[in-house]
KOLKOL-64236 format. One record per residue (C-alpha): residue number from 1; residue in three letters; x, z, y. Coordinates in steps of 0.5 Angstrom, whole numbers, plus 500, padded with zeros to 3 digits. Layout:
// residues N
{site NUM; ALA; {X; Z; Y}} ...
***
This chain:
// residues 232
{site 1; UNK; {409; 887; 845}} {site 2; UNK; {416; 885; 848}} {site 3; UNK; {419; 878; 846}} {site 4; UNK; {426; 877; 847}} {site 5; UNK; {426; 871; 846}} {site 6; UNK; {419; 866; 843}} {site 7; UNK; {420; 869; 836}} {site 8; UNK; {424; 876; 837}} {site 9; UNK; {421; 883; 839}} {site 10; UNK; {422; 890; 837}} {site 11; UNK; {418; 890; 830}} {site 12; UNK; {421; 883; 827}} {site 13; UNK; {428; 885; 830}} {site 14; UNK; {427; 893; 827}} {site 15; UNK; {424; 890; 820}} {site 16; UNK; {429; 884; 818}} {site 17; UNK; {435; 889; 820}} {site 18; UNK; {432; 894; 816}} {site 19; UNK; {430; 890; 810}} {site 20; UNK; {437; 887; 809}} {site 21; UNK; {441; 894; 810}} {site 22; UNK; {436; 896; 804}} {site 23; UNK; {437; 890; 800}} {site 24; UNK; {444; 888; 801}} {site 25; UNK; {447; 896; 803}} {site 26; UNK; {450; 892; 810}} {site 27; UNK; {447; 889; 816}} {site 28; UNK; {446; 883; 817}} {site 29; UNK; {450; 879; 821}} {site 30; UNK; {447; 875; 828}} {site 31; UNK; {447; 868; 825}} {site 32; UNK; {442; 872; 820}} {site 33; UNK; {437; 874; 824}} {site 34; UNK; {438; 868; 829}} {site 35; UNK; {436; 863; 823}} {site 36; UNK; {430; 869; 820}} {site 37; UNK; {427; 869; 826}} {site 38; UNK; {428; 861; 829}} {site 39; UNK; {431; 864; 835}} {site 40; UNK; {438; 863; 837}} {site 41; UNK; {444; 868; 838}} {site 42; UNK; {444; 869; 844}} {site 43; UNK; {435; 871; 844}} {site 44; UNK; {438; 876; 838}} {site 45; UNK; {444; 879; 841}} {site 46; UNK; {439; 880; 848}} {site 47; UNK; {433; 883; 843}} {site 48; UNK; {439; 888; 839}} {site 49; UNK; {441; 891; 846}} {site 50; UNK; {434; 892; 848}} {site 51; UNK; {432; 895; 841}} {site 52; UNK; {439; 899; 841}} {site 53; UNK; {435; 902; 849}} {site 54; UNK; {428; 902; 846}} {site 55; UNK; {432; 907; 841}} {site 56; UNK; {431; 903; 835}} {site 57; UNK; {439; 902; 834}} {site 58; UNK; {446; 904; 835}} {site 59; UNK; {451; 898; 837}} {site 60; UNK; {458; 899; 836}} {site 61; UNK; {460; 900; 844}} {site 62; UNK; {464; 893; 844}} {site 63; UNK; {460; 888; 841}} {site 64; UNK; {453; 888; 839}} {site 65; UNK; {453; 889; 832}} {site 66; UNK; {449; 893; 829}} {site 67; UNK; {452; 902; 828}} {site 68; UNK; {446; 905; 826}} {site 69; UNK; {439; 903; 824}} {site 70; UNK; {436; 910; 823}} {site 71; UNK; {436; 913; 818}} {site 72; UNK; {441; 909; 816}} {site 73; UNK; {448; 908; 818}} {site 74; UNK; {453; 903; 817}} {site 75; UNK; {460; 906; 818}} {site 76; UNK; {462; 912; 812}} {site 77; UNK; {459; 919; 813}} {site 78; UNK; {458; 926; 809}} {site 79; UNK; {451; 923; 806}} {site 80; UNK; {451; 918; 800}} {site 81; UNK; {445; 915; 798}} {site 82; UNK; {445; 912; 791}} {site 83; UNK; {440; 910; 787}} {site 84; UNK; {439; 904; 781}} {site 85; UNK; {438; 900; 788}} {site 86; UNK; {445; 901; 791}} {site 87; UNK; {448; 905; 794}} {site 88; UNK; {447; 907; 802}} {site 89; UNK; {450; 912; 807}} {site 90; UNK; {446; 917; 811}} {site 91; UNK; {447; 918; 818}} {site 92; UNK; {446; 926; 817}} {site 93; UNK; {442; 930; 812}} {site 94; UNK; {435; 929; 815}} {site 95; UNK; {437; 922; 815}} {site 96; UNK; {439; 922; 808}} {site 97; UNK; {432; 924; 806}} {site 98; UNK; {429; 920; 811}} {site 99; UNK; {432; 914; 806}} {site 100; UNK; {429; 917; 801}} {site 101; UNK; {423; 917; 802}} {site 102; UNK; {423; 909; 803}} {site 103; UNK; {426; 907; 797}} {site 104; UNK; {422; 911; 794}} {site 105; UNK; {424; 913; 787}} {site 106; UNK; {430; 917; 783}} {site 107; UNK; {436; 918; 786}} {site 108; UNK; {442; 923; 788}} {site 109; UNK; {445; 925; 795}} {site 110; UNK; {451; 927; 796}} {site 111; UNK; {454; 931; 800}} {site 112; UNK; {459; 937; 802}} {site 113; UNK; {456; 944; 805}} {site 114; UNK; {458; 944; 813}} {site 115; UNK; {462; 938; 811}} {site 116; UNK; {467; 941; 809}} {site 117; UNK; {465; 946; 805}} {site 118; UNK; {464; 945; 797}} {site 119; UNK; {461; 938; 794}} {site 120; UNK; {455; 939; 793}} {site 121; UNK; {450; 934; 790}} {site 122; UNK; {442; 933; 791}} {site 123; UNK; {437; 930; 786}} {site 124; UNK; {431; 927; 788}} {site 125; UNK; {427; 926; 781}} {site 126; UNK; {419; 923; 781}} {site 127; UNK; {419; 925; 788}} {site 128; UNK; {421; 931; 788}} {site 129; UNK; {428; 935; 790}} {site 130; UNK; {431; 939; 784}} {site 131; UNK; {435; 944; 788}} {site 132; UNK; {429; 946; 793}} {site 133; UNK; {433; 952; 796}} {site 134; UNK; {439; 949; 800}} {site 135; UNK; {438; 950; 808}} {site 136; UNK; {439; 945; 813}} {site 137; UNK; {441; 947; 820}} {site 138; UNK; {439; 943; 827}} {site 139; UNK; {444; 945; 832}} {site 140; UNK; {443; 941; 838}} {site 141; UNK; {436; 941; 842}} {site 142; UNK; {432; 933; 841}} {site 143; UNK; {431; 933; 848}} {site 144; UNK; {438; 932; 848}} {site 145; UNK; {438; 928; 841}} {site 146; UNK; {440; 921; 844}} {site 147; UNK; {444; 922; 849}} {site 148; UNK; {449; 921; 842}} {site 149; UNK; {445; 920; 837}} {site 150; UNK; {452; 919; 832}} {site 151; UNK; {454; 926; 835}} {site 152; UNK; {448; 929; 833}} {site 153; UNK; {446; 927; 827}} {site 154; UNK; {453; 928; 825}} {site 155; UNK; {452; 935; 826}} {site 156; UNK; {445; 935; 822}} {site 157; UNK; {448; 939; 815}} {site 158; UNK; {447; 942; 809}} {site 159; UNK; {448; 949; 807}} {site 160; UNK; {447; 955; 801}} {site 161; UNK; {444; 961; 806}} {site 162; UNK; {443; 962; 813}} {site 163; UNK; {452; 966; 812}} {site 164; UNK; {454; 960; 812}} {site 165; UNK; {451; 957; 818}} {site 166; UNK; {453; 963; 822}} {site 167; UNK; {460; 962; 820}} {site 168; UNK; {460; 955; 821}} {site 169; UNK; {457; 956; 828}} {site 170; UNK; {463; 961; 830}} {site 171; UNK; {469; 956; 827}} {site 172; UNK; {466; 950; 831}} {site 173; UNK; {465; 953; 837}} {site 174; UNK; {456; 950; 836}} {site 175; UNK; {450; 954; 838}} {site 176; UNK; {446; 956; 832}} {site 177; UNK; {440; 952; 833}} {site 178; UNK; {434; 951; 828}} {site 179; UNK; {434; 953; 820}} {site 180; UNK; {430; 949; 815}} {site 181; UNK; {429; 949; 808}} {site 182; UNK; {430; 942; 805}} {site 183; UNK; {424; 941; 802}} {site 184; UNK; {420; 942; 808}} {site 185; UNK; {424; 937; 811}} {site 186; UNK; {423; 933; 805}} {site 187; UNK; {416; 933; 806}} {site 188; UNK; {417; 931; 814}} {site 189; UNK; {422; 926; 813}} {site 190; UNK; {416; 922; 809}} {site 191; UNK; {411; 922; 815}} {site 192; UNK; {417; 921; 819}} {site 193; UNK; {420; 915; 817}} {site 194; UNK; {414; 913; 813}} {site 195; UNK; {413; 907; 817}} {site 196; UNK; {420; 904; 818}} {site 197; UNK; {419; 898; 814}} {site 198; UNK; {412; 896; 817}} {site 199; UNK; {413; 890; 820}} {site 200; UNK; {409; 892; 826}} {site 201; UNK; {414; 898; 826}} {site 202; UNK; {414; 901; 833}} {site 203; UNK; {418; 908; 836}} {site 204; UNK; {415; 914; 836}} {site 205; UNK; {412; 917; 843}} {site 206; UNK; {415; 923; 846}} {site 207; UNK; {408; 925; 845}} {site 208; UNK; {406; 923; 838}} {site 209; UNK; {413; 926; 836}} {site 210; UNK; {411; 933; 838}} {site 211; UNK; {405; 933; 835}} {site 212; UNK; {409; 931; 829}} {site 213; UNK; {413; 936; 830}} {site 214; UNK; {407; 941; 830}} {site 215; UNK; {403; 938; 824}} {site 216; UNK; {410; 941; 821}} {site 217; UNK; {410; 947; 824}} {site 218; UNK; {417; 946; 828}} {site 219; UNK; {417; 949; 833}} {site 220; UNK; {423; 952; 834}} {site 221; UNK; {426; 951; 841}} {site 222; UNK; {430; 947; 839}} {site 223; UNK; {424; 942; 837}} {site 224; UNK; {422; 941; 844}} {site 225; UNK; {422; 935; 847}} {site 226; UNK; {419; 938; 855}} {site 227; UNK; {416; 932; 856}} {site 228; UNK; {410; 927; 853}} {site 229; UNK; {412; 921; 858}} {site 230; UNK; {416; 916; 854}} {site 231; UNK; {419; 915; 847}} {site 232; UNK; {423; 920; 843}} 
***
């Protein structure tokens, strides 16, 4: 385990954050963290930076302070999570799901088709999505995901039909990549993101993502990672 202080690492830093985004619908602030973990700021502002490296967060690019903490994200989005809990954003439509499946109870996304394209709102009741033929659209390679991980996200959407995409592809000038149902990724996102609020919570490998990505037969191209060494 990586300390970043005596009482700061990757996993107690990743759980606080998400565990107040989840409670109070915004990150907490360093002074925050600095008193849950009887560290000081400074200890906190080193450990967010090394997390944001290990690909746990997203920091704004001046300061440290938290942008996104998958699969959530802190500024507006197209993907509103609302439940009897609150309300919450999603950094794309993968991500949303992703918040479900750890709140874990009834609740709606909203969103728009390609983003700008009718509202459309989703329904989760009893664990299971009411409009199960809507599609999800993955442009950009995850080799390349985190080279901007807002970018990519971002273009993470939803859709009615595979016309759309296409039309969506050619108006914005973005490569087509893969399609999914939404319901095949729901059942993903709960395998994906089922351990982030472990306390003991670490990054998924490279290698354990792929083989994530084979137990749900994504193997599209877009999919690929070319390489097993380090984390996703």
């Amino acid at each position: 385990m990586c300390y970043f202080g005596p009482m700061v690492n990757y996993s107690n830093l990743h759980y606080e954050t998400l565990k107040h985004v989840i409670d109070k619908g915004h990150a907490p602030e360093n002074h925050y963290l600095a008193e849950r973990l009887n560290a000081t700021e400074q200890e906190i502002e080193k450990g967010l930076k090394a997390l944001q490296d290990y690909h746990g967060i997203v920091l704004h690019p001046n300061e440290p302070k938290v942008w996104a903490i998958h699969p959530f994200s802190m500024a507006p989005t197209n993907f509103l999570v609302e439940s009897r809990r609150g309300k919450w954003w999603g950094n794309c439509a993968w991500c949303s799901l992703g918040i479900a499946a750890l709140l874990n109870e009834d609740l709606t996304i909203k969103t728009s088709l390609g983003a700008h394209g009718d509202p459309i709102t989703i329904h989760l009741r009893d664990g299971k999505i009411t409009e199960r033929d809507l599609l999800i659209h993955f442009p950009i390679p995850m080799k390349n995901a985190w080279d901007n991980v807002i970018y990519t996200c971002s273009t993470m959407l939803i859709f009615e039909d595979e016309k759309q995409i296409d039309l969506w592809c050619e108006r914005h000038n973005i490569t087509k990549g893969d399609v999914q149902p939404i319901n095949h990724i729901w059942e993903f996102s709960k395998k994906w993101y089922g351990n982030h609020l472990d306390p003991e919570w670490r990054k998924w490998t490279k290698k354990e993502a792929t083989s994530i990505f084979r137990e749900f037969d994504l193997t599209h191209n877009i999919w690929s990672l070319e390489s097993d060494q380090g984390r996703f």
